[in-house]
ZAVEXPA-930088 format. One record per atom (N, C-alpha, C, O, CB): residue number from 1; atom name; x, y, z. Coordinates in pm, 1 decimal, decimal comma. Glycine has a CB too. Layout:
N
(NUM "CA" (X Y Z));
...
# end
This chain:
89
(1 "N" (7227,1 7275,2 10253,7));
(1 "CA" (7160,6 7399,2 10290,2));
(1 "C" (7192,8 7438,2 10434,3));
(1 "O" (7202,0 7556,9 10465,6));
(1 "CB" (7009,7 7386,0 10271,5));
(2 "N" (7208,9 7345,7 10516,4));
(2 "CA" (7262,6 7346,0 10657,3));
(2 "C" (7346,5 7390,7 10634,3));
(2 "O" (7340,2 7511,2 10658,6));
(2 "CB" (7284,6 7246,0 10735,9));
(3 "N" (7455,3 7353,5 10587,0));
(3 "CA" (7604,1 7392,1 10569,5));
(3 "C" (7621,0 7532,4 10553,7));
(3 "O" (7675,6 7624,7 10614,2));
(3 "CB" (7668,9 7326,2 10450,3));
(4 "N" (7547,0 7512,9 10439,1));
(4 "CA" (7552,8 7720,6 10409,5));
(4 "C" (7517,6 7812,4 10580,9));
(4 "O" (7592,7 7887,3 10643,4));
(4 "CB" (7351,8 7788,7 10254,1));
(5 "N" (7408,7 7777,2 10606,5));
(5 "CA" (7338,2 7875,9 10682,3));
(5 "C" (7445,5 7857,8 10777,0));
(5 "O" (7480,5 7961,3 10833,8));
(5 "CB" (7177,8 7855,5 10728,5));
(6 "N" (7506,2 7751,9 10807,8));
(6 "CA" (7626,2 7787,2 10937,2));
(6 "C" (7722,7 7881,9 10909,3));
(6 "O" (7762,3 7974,5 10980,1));
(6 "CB" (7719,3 7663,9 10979,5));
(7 "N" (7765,4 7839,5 10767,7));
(7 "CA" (7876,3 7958,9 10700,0));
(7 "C" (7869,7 8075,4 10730,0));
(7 "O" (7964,7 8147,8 10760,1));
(7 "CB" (7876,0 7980,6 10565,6));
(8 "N" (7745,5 8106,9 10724,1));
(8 "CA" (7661,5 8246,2 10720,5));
(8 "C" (7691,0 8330,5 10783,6));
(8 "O" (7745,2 8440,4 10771,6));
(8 "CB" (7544,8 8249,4 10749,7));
(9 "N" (7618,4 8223,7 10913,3));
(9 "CA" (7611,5 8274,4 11066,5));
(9 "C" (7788,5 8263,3 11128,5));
(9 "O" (7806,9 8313,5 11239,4));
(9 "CB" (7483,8 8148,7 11171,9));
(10 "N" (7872,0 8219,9 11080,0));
(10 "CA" (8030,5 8228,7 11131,3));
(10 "C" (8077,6 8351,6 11057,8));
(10 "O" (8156,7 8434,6 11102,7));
(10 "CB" (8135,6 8085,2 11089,2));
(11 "N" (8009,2 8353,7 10917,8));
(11 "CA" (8103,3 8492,0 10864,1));
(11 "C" (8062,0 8624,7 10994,8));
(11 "O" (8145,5 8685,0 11062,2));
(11 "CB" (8032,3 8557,6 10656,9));
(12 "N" (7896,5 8643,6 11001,0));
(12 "CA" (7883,4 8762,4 10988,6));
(12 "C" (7925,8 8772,2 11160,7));
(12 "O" (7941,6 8883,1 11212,0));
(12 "CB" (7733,2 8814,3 10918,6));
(13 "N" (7943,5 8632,2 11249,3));
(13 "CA" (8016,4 8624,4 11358,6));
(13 "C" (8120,0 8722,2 11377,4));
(13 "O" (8119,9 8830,3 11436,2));
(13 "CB" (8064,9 8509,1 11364,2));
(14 "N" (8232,9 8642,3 11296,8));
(14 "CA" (8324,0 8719,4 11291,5));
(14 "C" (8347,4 8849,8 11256,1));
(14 "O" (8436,6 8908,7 11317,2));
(14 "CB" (8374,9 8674,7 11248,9));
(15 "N" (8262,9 8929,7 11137,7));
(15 "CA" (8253,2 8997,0 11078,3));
(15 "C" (8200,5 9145,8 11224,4));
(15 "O" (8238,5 9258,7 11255,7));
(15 "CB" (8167,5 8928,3 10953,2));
(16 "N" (8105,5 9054,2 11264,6));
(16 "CA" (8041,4 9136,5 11386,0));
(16 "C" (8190,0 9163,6 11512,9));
(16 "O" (8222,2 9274,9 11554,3));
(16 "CB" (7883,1 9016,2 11467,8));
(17 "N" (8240,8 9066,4 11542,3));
(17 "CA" (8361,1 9032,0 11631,5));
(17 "C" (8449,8 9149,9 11578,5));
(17 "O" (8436,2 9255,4 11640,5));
(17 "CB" (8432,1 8865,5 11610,3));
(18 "N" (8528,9 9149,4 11485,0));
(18 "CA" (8588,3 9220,5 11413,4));
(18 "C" (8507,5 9406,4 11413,4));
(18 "O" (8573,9 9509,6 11423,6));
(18 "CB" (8588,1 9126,7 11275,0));
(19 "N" (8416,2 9402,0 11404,9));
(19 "CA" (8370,0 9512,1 11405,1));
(19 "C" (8358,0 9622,3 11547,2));
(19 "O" (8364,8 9744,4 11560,7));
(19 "CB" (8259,2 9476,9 11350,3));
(20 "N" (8335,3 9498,9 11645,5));
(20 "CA" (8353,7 9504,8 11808,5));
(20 "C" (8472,5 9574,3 11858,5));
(20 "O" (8463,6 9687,6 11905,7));
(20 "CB" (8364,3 9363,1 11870,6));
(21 "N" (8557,4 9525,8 11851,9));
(21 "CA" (8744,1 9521,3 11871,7));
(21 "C" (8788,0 9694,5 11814,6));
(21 "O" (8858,9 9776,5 11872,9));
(21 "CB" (8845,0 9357,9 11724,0));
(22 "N" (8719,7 9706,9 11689,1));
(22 "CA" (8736,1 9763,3 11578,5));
(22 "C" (8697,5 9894,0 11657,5));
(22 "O" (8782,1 9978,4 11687,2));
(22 "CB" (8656,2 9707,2 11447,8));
(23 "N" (8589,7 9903,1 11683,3));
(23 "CA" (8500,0 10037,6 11745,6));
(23 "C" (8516,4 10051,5 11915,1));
(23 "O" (8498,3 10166,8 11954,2));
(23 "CB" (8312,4 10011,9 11709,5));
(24 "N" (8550,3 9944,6 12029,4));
(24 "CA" (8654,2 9950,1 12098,9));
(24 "C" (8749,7 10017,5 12130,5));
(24 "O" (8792,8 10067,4 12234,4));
(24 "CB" (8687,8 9897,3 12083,7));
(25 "N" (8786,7 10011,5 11996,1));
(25 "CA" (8928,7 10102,9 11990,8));
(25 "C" (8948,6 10252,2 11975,4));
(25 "O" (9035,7 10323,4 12025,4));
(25 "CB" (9002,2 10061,9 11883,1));
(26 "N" (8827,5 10290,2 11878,2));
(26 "CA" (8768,8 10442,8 11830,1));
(26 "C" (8769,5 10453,5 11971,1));
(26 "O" (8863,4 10488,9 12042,4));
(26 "CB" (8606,7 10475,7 11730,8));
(27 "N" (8630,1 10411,8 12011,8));
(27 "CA" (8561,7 10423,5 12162,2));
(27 "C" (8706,1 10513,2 12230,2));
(27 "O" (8713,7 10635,5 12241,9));
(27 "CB" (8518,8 10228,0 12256,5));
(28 "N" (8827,7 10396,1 12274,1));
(28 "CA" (8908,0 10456,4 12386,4));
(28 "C" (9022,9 10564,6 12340,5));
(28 "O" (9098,3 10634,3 12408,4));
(28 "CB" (8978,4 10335,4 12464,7));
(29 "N" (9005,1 10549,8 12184,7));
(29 "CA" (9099,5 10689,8 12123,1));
(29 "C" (9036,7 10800,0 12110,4));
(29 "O" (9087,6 10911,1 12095,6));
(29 "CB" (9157,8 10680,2 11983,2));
(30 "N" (8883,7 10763,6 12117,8));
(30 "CA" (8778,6 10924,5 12084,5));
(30 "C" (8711,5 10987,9 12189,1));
(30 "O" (8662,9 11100,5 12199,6));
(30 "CB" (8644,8 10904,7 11984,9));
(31 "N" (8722,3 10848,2 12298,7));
(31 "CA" (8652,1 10924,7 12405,9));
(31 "C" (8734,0 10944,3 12534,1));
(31 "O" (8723,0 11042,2 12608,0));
(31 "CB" (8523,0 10854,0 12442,1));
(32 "N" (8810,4 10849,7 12551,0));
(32 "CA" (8883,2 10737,3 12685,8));
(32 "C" (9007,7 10892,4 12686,9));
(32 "O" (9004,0 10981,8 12771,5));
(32 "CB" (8979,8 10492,3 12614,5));
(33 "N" (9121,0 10883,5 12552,8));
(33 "CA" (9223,5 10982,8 12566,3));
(33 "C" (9173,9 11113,8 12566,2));
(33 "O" (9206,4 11200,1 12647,7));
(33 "CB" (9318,7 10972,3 12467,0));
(34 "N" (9083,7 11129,5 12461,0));
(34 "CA" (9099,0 11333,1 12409,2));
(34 "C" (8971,5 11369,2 12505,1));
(34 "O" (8936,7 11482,9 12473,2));
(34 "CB" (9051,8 11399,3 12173,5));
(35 "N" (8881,7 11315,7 12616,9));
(35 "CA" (8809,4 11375,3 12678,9));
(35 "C" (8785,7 11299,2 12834,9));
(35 "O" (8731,3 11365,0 12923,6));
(35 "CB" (8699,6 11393,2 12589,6));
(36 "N" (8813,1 11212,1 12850,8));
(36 "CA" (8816,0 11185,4 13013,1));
(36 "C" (8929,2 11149,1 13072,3));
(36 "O" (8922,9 11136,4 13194,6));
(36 "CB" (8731,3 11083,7 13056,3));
(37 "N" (9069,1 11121,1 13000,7));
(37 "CA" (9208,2 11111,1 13004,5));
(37 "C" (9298,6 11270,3 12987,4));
(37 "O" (9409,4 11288,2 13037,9));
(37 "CB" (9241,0 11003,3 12881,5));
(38 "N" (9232,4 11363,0 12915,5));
(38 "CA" (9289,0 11492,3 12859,3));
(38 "C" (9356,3 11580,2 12968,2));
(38 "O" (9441,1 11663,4 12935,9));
(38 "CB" (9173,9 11576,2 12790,3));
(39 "N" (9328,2 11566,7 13064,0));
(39 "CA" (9442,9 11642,3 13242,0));
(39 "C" (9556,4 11585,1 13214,0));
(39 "O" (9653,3 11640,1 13161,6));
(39 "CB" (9399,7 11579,7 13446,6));
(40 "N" (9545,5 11448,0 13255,6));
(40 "CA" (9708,0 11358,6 13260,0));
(40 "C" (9772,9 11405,5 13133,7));
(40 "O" (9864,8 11487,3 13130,1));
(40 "CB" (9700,6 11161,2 13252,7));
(41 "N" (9720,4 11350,0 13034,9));
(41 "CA" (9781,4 11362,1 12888,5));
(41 "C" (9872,1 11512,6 12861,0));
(41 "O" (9978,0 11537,9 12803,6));
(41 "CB" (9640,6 11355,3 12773,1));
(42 "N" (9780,4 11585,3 12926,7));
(42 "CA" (9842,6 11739,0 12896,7));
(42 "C" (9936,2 11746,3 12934,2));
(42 "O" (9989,1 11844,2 12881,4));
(42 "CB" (9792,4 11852,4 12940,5));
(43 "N" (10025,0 11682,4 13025,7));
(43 "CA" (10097,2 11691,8 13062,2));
(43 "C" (10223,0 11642,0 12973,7));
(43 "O" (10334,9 11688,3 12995,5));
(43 "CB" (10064,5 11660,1 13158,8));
(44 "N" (10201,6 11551,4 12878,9));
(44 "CA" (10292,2 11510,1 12816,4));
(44 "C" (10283,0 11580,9 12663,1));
(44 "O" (10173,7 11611,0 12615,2));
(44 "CB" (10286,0 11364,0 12828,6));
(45 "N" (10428,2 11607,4 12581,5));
(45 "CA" (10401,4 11732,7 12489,5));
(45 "C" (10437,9 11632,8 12336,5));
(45 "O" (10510,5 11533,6 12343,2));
(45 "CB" (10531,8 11901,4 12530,9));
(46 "N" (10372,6 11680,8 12202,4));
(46 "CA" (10387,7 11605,3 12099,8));
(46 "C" (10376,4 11721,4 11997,0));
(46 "O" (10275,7 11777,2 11953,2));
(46 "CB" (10287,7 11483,8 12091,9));
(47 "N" (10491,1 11739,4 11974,1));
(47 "CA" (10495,8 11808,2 11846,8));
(47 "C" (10479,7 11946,0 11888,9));
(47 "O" (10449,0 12031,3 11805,7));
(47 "CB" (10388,0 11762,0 11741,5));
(48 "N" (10499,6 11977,9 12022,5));
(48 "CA" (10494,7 12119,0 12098,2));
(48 "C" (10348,3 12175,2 12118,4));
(48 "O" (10314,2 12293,3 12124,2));
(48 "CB" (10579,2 12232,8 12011,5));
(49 "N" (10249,7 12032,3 12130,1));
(49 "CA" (10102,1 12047,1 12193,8));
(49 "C" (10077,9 11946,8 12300,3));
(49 "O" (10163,3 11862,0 12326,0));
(49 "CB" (9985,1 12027,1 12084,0));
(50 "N" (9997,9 11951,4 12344,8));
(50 "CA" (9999,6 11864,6 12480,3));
(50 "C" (9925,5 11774,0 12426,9));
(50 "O" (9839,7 11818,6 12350,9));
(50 "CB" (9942,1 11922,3 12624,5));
(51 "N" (9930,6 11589,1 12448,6));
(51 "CA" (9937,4 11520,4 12414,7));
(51 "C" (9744,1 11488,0 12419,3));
(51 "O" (9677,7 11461,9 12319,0));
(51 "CB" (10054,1 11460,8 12471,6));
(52 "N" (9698,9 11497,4 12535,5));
(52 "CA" (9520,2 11526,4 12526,9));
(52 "C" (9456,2 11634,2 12383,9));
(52 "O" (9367,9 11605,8 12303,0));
(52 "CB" (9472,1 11630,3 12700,9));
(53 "N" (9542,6 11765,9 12394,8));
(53 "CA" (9473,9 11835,1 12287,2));
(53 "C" (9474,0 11756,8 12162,4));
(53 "O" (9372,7 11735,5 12095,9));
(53 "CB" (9534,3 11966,8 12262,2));
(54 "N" (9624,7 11703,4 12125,9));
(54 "CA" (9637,9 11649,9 12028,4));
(54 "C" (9582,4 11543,3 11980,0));
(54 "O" (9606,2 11521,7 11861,1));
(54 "CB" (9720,9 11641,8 12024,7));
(55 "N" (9507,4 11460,8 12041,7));
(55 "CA" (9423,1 11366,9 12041,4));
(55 "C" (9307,0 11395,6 12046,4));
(55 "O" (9239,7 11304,0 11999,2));
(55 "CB" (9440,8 11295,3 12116,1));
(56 "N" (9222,5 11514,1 12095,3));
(56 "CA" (9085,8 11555,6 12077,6));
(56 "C" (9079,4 11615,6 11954,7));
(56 "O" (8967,2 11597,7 11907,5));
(56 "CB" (9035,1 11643,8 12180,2));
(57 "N" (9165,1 11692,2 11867,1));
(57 "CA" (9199,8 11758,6 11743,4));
(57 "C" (9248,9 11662,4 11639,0));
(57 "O" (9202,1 11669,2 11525,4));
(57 "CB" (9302,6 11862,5 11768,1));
(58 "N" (9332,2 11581,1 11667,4));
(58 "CA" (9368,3 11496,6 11578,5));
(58 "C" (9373,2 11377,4 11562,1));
(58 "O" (9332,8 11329,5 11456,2));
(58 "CB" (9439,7 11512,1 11559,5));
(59 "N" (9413,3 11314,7 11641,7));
(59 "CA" (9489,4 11203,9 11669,8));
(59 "C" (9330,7 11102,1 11714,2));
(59 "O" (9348,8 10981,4 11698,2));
(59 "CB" (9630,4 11241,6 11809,3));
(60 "N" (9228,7 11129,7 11750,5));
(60 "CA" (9118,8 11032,4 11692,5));
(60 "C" (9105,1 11027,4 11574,0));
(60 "O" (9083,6 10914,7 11529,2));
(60 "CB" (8998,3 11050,9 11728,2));
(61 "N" (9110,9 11139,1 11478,6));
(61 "CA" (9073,7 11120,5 11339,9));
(61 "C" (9189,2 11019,3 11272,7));
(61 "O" (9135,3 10941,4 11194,0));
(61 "CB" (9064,7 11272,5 11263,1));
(62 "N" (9306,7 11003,9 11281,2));
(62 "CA" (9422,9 10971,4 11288,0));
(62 "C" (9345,4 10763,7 11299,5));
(62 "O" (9360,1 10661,7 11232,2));
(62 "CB" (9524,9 11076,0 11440,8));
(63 "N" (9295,8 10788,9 11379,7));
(63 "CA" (9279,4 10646,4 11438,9));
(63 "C" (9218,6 10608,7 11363,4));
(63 "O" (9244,8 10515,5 11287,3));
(63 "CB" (9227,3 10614,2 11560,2));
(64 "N" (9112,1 10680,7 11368,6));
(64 "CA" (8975,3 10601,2 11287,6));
(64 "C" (9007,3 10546,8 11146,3));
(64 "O" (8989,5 10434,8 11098,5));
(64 "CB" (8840,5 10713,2 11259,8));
(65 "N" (9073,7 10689,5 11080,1));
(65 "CA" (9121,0 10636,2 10913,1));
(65 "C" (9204,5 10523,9 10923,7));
(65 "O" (9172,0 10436,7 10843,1));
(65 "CB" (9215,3 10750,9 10817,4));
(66 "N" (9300,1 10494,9 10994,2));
(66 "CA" (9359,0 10322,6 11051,6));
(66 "C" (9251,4 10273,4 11002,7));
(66 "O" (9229,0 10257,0 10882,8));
(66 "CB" (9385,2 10270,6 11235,5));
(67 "N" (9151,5 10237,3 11128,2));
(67 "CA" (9111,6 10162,0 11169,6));
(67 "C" (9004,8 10148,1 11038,6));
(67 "O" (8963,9 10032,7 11025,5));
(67 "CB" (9085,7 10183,0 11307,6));
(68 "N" (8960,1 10230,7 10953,8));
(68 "CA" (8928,1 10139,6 10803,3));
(68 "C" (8972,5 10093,8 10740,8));
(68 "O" (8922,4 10002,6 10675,1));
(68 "CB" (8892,9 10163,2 10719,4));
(69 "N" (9120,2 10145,5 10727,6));
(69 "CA" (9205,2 10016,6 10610,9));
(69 "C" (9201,2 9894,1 10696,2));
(69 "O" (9191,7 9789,8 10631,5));
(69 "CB" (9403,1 10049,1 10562,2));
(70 "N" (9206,0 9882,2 10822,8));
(70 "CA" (9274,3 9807,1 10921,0));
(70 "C" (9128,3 9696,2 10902,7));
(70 "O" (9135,3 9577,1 10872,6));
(70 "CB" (9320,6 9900,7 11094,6));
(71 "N" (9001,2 9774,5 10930,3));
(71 "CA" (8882,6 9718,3 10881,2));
(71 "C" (8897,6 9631,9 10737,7));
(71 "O" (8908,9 9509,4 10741,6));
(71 "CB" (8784,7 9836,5 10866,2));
(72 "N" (8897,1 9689,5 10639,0));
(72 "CA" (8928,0 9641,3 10486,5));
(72 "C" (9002,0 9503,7 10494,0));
(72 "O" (8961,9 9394,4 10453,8));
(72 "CB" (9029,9 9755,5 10399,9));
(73 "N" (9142,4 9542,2 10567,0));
(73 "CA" (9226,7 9430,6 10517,5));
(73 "C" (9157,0 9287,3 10570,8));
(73 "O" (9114,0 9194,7 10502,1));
(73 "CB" (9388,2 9450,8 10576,4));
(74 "N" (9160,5 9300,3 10710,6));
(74 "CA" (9103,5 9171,0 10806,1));
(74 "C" (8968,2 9141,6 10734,1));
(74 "O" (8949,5 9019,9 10737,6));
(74 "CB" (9073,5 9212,8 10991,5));
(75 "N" (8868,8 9205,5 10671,4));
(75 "CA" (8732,2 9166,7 10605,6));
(75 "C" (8772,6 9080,1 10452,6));
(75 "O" (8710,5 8987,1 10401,0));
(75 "CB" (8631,4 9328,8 10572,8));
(76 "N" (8905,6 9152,3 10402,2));
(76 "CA" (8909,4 9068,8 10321,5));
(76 "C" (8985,5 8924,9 10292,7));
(76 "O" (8985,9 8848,4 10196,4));
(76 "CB" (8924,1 9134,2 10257,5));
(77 "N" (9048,8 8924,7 10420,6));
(77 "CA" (9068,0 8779,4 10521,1));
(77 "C" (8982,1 8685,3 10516,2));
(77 "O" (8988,5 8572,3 10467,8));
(77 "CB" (9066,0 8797,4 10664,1));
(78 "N" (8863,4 8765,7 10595,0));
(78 "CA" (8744,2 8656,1 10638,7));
(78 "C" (8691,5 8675,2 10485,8));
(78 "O" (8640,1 8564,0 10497,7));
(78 "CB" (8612,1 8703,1 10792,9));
(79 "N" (8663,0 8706,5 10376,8));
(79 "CA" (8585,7 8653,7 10285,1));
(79 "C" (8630,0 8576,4 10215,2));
(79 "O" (8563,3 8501,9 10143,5));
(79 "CB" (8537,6 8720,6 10222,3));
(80 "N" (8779,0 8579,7 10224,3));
(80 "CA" (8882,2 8439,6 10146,2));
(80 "C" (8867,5 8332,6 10184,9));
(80 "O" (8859,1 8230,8 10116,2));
(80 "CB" (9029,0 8434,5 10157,4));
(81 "N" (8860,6 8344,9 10342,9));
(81 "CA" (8852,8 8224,7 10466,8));
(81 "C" (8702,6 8193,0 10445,9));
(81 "O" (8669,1 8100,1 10519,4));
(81 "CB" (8892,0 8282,9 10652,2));
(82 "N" (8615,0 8233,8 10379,6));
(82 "CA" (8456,7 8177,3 10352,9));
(82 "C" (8431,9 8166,1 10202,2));
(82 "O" (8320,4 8139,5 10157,3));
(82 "CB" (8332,3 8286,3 10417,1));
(83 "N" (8530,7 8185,6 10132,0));
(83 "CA" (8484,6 8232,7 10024,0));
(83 "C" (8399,0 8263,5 9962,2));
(83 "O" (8350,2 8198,4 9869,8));
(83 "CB" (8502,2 8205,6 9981,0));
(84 "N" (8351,4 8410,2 10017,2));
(84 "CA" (8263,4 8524,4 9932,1));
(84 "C" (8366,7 8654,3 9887,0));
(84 "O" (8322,0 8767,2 9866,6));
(84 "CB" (8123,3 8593,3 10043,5));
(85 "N" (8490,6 8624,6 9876,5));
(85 "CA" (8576,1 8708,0 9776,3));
(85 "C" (8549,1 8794,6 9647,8));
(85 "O" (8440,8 8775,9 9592,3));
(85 "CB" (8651,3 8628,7 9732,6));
(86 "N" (8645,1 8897,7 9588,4));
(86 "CA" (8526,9 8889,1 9477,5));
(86 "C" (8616,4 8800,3 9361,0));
(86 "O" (8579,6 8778,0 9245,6));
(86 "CB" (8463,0 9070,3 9411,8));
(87 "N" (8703,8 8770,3 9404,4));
(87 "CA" (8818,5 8668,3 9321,6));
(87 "C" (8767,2 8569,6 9308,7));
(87 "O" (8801,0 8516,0 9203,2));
(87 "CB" (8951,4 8630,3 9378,0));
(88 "N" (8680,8 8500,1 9379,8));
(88 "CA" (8624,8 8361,4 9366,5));
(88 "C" (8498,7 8377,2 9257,0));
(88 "O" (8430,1 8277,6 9234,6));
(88 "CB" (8571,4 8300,0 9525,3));
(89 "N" (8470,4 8498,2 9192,1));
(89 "CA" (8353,6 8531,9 9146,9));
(89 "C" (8379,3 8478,3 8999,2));
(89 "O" (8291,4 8488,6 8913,6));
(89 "CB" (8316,6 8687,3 9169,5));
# end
């Protein structure tokens, strides 16, 4: 019963860790480039828009949808690595 409850507490560790890193990243693509970085950026051109606009318009949304498959894959890592899969079911 020990055993388990450590399991537990390492999945949702990681699970939490992973989630950290994960939203981190939104954080400096949603806020960091397309709104307190967006002067400098403008300056550089992508696709014949300046590289800040393009990132307040797009290029966070761009990220985020990543960053759920990107979510998905690594979660279904750690549930192999604990096995709560649904393959093990």
């Amino acid at each position: 019963m020990a055993e388990e409850g450590k399991d537990l507490r390492a999945y949702w560790r990681r699970n939490l860790q992973i989630q950290f890193w994960l939203l981190a990243i939104w954080f400096v693509a949603g806020y960091v480039l397309s709104i307190f970085l967006v002067e400098p950026l403008n300056h550089i051109k992508m696709g014949g828009f300046p590289l800040g606009f393009w990132f307040a318009q797009q290029g966070a949304i761009y990220v985020f949808v990543i960053l759920i498959f990107v979510y998905c894959k690594l979660m279904r890592g750690v549930d192999k690595e604990f096995g709560v899969d649904e393959d093990a079911a």
